[in-house]
N, C-alpha and C positions, 0 to 999 in steps of 0.2 A: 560344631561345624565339621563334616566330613570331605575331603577330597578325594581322588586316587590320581597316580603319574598310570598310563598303561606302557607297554611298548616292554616290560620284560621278559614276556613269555618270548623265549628265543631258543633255538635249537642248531644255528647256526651263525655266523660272523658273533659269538656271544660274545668276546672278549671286548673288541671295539665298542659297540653295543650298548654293554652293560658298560661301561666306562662313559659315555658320553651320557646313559639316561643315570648313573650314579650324580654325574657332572651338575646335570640337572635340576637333579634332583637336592644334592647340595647348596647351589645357590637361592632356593626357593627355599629352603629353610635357614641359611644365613638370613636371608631379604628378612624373612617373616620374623623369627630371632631378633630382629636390630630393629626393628618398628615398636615392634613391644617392649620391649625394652624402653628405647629412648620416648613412647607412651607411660614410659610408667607402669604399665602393666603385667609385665615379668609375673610376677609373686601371684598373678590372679589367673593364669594361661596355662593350660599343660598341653605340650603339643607331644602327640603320639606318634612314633612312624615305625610300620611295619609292613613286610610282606605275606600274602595270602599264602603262600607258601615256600618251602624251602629249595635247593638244589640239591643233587646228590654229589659227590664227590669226583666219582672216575667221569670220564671224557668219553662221551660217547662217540668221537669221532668226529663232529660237527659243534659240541656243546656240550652242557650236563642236560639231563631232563630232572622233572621236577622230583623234590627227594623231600625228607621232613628236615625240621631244627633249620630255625631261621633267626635272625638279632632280631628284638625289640627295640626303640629308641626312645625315652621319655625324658622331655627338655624343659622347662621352666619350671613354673608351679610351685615354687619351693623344692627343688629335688635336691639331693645330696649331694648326687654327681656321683655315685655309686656305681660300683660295675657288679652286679648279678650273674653268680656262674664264672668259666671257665672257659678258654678256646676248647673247643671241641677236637677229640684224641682222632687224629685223620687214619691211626691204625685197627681203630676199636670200632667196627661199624655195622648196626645192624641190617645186615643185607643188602649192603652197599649204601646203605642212609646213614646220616649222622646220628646219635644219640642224643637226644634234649635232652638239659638240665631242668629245665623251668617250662609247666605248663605253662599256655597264654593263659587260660582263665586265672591262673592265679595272679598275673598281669591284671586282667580285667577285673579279678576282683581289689584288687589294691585302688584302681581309678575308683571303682564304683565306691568302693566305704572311706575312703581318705581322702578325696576328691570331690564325689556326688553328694556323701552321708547318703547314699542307699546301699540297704544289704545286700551283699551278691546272692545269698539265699533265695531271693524273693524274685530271681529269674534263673532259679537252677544251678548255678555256678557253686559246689560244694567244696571248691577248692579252698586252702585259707592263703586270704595277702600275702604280699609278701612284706618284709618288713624291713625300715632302714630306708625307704624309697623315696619318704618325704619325710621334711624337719617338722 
């Protein structure tokens, strides 16, 4: 099942904004978190949340515009509870963008062969899993 929240592309009032669609966006994943669970279902659900993209650091005066390096979230499913990576070095930036640690596809391929049991090869993704993600 795929969803999407919209309403983050913002270039202005972002702080408010982004705080009320994070708000949001957090109780819809507590709701959804506490159903499956108290189903029993935890251990058979992985819920992914991510953004299509990232921000960039400095303030353009109104807001950041769009930048790369963004969190991934992955929550049930048997996960570790792992944290992947580092806070990102707000000094070291390329080109006013963050520096990712972690492609997504290597994200995506972790779901797909840990998850699915399909190769990530077999739609292109030549990245390898990452590991440590699920017990």
């Amino acid at each position: 099942y795929y969803t999407s929240q919209n309403g983050y592309d913002t270039h202005d009032n972002q702080k408010t904004i982004h705080h009320n669609k994070l708000k949001e966006l957090d109780e819809a994943v507590y709701a959804f978190y506490t159903e499956i669970k108290r189903a029993g279902l935890l251990q058979q659900v992985t819920l992914v949340v991510f953004s299509e993209f990232g921000r960039r650091v400095r303030d353009n005066g109104n807001g950041t515009d769009h930048g790369t390096a963004a969190p991934v979230f992955v929550i049930g499913g048997n996960t570790t509870g792992r944290i992947v990576g580092t806070n990102p070095n707000l000094d070291d930036l390329d080109q006013g963008d963050l520096k990712f640690e972690t492609d997504f596809r290597s994200v995506y391929a972790t779901l797909l062969q840990q998850k699915l049991q399909h190769p990530p090869t077999s739609i292109g993704i030549t990245q390898a899993p990452l590991s440590g993600i699920f017990r």
